[in-house]
C-alpha positions in Angstrom: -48.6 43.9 12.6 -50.3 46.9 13.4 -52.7 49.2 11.3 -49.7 51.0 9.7 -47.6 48.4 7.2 -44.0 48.0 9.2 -42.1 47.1 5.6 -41.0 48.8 2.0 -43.9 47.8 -1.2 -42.1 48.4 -4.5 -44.7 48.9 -7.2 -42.5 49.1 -10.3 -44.5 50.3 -13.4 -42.6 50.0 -16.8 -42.7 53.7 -17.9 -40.5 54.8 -14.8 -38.6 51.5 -15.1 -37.5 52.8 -19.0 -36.6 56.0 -17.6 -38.1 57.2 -20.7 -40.3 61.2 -20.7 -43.5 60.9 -20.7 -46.2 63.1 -20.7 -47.1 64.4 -17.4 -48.9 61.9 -15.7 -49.8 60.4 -11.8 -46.3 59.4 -10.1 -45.9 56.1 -11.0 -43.5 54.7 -8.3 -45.7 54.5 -4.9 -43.4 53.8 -1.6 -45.7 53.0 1.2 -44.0 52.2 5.0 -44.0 52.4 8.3 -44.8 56.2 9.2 -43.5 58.1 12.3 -46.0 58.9 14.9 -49.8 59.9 13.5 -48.2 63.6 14.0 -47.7 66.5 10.8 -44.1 67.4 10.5 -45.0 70.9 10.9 -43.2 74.3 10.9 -39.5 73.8 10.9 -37.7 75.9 13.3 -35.6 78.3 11.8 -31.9 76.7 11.6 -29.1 78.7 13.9 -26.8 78.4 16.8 -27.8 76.1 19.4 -27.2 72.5 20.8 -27.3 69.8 18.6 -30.9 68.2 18.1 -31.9 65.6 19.2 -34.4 63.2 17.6 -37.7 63.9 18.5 -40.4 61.1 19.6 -41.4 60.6 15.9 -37.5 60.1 15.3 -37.0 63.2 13.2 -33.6 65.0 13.5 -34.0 68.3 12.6 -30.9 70.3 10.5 -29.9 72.4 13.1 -26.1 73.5 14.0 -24.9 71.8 16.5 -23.3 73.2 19.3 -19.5 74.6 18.8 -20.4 75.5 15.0 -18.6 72.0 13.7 -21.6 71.8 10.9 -23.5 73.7 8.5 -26.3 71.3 7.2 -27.7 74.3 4.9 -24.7 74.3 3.6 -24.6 70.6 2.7 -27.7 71.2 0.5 -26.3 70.5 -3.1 -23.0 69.3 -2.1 -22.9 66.3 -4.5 -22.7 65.9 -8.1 -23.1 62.7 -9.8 -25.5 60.4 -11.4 -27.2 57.0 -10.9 -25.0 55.5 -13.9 -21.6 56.6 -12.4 -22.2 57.0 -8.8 -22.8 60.4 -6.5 -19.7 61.9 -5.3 -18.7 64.4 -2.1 -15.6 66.8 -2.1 -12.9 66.2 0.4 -10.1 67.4 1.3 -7.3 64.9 2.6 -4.0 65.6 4.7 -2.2 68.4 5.4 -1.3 70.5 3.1 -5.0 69.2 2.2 -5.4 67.5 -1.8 -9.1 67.8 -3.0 -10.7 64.7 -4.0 -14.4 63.7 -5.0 -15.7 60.4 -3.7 -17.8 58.3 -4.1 -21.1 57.9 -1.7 -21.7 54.1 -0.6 -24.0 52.8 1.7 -23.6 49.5 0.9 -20.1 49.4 2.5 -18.2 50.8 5.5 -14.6 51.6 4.2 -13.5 54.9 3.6 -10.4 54.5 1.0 -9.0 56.7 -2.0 -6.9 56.1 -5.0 -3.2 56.1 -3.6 -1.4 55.7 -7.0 -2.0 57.0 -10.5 -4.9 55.1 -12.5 -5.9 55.3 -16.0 -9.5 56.4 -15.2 -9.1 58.5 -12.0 -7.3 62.3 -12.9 -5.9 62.9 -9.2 -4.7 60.9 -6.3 -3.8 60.9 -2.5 -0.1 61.4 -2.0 0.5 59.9 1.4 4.1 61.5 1.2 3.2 64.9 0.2 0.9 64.6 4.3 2.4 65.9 7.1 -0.3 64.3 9.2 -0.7 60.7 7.6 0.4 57.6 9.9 0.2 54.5 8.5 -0.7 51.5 10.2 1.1 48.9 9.3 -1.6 46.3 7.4 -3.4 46.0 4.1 -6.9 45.6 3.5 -8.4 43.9 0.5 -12.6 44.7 -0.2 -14.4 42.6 -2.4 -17.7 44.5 -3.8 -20.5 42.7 -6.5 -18.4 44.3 -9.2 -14.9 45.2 -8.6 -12.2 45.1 -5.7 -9.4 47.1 -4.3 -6.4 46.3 -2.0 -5.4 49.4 0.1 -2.8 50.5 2.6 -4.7 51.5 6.3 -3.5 54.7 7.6 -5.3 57.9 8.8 -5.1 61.0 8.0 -6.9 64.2 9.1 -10.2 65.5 6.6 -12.2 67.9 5.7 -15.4 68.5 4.1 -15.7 71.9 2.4 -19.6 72.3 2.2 -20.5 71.9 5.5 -18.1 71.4 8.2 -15.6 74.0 9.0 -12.6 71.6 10.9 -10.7 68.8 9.9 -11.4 65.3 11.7 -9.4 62.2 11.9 -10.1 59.3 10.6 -8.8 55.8 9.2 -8.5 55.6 5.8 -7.0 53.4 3.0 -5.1 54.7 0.3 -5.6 52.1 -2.5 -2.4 50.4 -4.6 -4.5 47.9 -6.9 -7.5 47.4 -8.0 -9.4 45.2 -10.1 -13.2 46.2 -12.5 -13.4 49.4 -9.4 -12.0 52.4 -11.4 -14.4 52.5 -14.5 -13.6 54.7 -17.5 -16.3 57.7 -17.7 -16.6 58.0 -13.4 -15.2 61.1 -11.9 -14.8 60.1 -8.7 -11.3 58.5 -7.2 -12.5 57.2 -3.4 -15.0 55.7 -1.9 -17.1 56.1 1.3 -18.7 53.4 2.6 -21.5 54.8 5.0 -22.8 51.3 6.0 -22.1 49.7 9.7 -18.8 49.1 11.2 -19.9 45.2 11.5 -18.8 45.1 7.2 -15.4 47.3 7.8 -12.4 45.4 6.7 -10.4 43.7 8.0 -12.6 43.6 10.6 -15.5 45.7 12.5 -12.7 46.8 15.3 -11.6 49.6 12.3 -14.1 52.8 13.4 -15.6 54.0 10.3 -15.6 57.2 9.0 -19.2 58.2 9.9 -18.7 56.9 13.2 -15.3 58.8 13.5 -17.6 62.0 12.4 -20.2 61.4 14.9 -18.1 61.5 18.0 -15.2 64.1 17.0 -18.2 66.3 15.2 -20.6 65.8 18.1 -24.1 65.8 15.2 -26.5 63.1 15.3 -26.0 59.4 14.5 -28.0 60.2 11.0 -27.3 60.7 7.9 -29.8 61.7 4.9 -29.5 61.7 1.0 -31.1 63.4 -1.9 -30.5 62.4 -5.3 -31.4 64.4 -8.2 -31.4 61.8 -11.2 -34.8 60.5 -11.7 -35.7 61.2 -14.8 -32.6 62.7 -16.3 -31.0 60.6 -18.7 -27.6 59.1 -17.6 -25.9 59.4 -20.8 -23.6 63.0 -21.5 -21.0 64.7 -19.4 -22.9 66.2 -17.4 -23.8 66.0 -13.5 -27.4 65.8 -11.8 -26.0 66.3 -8.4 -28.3 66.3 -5.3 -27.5 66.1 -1.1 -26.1 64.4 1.9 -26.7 65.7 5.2 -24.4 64.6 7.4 -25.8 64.5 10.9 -29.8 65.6 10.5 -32.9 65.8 8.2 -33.0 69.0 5.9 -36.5 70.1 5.3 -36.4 71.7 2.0 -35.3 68.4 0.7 -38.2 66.9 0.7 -42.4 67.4 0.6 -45.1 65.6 2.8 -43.9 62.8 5.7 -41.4 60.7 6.5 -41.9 57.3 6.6 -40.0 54.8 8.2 -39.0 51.4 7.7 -37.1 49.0 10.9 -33.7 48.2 10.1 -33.4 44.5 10.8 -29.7 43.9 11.0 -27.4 46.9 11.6 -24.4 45.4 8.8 -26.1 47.0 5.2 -29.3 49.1 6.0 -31.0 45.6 5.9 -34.9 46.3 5.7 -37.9 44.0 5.3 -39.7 44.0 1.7 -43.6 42.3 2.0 -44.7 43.1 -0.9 -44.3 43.5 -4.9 -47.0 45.4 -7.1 -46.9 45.6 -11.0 -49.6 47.6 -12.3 -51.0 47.2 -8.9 -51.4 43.5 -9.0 -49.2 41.8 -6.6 -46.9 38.7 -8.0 -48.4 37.0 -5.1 -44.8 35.4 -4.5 -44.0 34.5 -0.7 -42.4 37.4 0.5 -39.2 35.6 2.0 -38.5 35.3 -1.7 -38.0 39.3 -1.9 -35.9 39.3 0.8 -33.5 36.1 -0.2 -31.3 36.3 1.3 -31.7 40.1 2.6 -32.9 43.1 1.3 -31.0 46.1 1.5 -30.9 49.9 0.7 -27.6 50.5 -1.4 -26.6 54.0 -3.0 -23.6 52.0 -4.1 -25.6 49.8 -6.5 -26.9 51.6 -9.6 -29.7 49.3 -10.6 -33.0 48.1 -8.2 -31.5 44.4 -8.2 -33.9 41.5 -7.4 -33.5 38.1 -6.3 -34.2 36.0 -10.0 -37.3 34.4 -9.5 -38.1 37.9 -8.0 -37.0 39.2 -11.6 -38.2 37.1 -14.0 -41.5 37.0 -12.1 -41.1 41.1 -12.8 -40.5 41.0 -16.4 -43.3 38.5 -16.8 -45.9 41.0 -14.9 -44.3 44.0 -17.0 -44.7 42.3 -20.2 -48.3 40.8 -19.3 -49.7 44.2 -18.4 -48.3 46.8 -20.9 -48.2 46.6 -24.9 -44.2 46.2 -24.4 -42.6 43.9 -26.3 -39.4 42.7 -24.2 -36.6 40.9 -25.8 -32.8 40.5 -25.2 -30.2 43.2 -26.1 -28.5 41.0 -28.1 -28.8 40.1 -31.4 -30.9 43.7 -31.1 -30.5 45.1 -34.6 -30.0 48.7 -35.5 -33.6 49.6 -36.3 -34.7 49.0 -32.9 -34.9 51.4 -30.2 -34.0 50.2 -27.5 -34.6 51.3 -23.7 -32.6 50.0 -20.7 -34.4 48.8 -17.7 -33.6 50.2 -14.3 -33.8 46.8 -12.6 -31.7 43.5 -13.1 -31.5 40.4 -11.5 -29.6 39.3 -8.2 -28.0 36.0 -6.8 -27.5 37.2 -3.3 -29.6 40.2 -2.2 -32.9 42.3 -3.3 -31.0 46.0 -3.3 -32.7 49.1 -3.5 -30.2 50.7 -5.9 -29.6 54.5 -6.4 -32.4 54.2 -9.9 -35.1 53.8 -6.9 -33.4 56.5 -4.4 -33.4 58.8 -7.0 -36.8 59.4 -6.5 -36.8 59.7 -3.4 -35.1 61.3 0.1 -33.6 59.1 2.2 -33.7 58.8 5.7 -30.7 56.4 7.6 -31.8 56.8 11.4 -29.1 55.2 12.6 -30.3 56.7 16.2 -33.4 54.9 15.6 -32.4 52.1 13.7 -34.8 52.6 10.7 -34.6 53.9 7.2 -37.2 57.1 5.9 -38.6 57.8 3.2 -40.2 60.9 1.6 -40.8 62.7 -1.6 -38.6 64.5 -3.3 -38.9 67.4 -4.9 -36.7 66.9 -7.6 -38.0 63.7 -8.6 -39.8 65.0 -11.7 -40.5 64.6 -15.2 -41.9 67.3 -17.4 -43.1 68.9 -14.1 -44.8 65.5 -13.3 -43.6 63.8 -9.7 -41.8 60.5 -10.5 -42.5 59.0 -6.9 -44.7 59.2 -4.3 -45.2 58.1 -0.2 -48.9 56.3 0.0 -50.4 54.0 2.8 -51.0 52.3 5.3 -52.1 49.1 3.4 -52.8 45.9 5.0 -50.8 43.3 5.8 -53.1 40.6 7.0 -52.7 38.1 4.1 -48.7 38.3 4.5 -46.3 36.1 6.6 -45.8 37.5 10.3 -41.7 36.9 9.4 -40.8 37.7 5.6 -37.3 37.5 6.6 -35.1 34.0 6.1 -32.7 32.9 8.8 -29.8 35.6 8.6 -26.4 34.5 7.8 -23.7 34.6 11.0 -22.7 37.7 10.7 -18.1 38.4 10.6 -17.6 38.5 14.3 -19.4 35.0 15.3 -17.4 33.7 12.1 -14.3 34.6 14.0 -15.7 32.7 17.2 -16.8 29.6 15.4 -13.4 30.0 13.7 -10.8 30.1 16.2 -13.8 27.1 18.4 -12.5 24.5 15.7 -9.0 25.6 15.6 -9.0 25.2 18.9 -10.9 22.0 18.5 -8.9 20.3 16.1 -5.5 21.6 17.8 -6.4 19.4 20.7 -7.3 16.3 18.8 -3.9 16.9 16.8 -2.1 17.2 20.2 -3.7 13.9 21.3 -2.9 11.9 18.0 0.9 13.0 18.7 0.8 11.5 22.1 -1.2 8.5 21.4 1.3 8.6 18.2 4.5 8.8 20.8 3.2 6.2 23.6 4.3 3.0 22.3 8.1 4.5 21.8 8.0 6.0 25.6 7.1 2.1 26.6 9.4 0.1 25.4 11.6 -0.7 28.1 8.7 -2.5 29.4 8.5 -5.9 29.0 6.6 -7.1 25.5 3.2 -8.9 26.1 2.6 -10.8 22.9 -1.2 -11.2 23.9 -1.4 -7.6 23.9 -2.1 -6.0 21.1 -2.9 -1.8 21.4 -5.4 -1.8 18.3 -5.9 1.9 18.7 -1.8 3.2 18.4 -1.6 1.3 15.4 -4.8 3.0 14.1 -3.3 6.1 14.3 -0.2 5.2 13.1 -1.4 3.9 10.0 -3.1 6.8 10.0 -0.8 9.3 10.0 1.3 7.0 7.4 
């Protein structure tokens, strides 16, 4: 594999996991991946006018203004407000005359839709009536997520995003008529946008997402970055962490050291390759293909780090083995305990770095490159104390060359192997009616008792 580790190693210690404050203290949570080129980051140029740029040989897209003036990327710098309990959330303005909205950030998804009818947990709406510019398109859409689901109208609609961008773009979106466990009570958010590939937009990967709409009508890089300022904080209160997304580059004072970078291994979720789990820096010497059953991805939809359950249980044993904790189950839990929530929980499907691990970190999706970065982020403290930290190389000799299982067909070749045994099955229907119709076409012919056509009568009795 190289001297410099080509995957994501997730050491998870239990005093960042219980999101507890304590004393200042070496970062716990250590993030060691692929790096860009053995090269320092260096001076940033200062941002101004100028063509857009373009990713340098290390794949670093710097926050520049692209040409025309369609972006601001400074001006992205704080633009969300949120928290890892109840999601991060961007300001947009939909339709003309334009209604504000916040939404919700998703990069475990590809649909951009908003509420479309009063809810009792959202406060505002999008009034396709009250748009001049809105054209609907004439189908539903129904999107199914781990907890919740939504059935939406597909229009589009022209929007804008306040802190950053000064036009309006257009660009499909689904104004949503029920929903089912996806409005919570406490979230103030009321859309969603799913920043993932177009290969998991619904009904199908033909409906151009909205970051790919942005891309070509803004003319900025295909990359995207987020900041989120949560770690540490608690998640319980009325109030907001906020943090960033830069839509189209890297921003430089959003993070502190290197980049490192991880391959994307399937472009549907930001699907990346985990090789290795530490706790207390002793790895659960698991085979790896077990933390990446059946995939691994990188989800700022997903609140928790969620692992696969022998992954988990394999955690909680290492956790409990190597710190004076005493873990039990909530319930039953009397009032004279304390009690402290873990940030991680276990899976059925996927291992997913959730937005409790992101937090402490800024997030690189180099689309342009097809990899994920990460670096430290500033604002990933407690008491003044770093919560994370970017370490390596480390060696990868005494891990499988392939840690990855045998992906599942992804939509499209489901809609080929689909329609192959429609198509299959159509013809052996269409010969079962003609073998089923022979006899009656022969009867003027004279009977041959000795005769006997074993297969017609098959089928008939068949189809009896």
């Amino acid at each position: 594999m190289g001297a410099l580790a080509r995957a994501l190693l997730l050491p998870l210690l239990a005093q960042w996991l219980l999101r507890a404050a304590p004393a200042p203290a070496p970062a716990p949570f250590t993030l060691p991946l692929r790096v860009a080129s053995a090269s320092s980051r260096g001076a940033a140029p200062t941002p101004g006018p100028g063509p857009p740029a373009e990713p340098r040989a290390d794949g670093l897209a710097l926050a520049l203004e692209p040409a025309g003036g369609a972006a601001n990327f400074l001006a992205m710098v704080d633009n969300l407000q949120g928290d890892s309990g109840r999601g991060y959330y961007l300001e947009m303005l939909i339709g003309t005359p334009p209604q504000k909205l916040q939404i919700l950030v998703d990069t475990g998804s590809s649909n951009f839709a908003v509420a479309g009818a009063p809810h009792p947990y959202v406060d505002s709406y999008f009034d396709t009536e009250r748009s001049s510019t809105y054209r609907p398109k004439g189908f539903d859409v129904t999107v199914k997520y781990t907890q919740g689901s939504w059935t939406g109208f597909v229009g589009e609609d022209v929007v804008t995003i306040p802190k950053g961008f000064n036009s309006s773009f257009l660009v499909n979106i689904a104004t949503i008529f029920e929903s089912e466990n996806f409005f919570l009570p406490g979230i103030k958010w009321n859309g969603i946008l799913g920043l993932a590939y177009a290969t998991l937009a619904k009904p199908s990967s033909s409906l151009e997402t909205f970051f790919d709409s942005l891309v070509a009508q803004a003319k900025i890089p295909n990359v995207f970055s987020m900041q989120m300022c949560g770690a540490g904080l608690p998640v319980a209160g009325s109030g907001t962490n906020g943090g960033s997304l830069v839509l189209g580059g890297i921003e430089p004072t959003l993070y502190k050291g290197d980049i490192w970078y991880t391959p994307i291994k399937e472009e549907w979720y930001y699907q990346i390759e985990i090789l290795k789990l530490e706790i207390g820096g002793q790895s659960l010497n698991l085979d790896c293909r077990e933390y990446n059953a059946d995939k691994a991805i990188v989800d700022s939809g997903t609140t928790l780090l969620r692992l696969p359950q022998k992954v988990f249980d394999a955690v909680v044993e290492a956790v409990a083995r190597t710190s004076l904790l005493y873990i039990q189950p909530m319930m039953g839990a009397g009032l004279n305990y304390e009690c402290y929530r873990f940030g991680i929980s276990p899976s059925t499907n996927a291992l997913v770095i959730g937005a409790t691990v992101m937090e402490g970190f800024y997030v690189v999706f180099d689309r342009a490159r097809k990899r994920v970065g990460f670096a430290a982020s500033p604002c990933a403290e407690i008491a003044g104390a770093p919560v994370s930290e970017i370490s390596g190389p480390f060696s990868t000799e005494d891990i499988a060359s392939n840690c990855v299982p045998a992906l599942p067909l992804s939509e499209p070749i489901l809609w080929i192997v689909s329609y192959t045994l429609m198509s299959v099955c159509g013809i052996i229907l269409l010969i079962l009616i003609i073998l089923l119709l022979l006899p009656f076409r022969c009867r003027h012919l004279p009977p041959d008792p000795e005769v006997v056509n074993d297969e017609s009568s098959l089928v008939r009795h068949r189809w009896k």
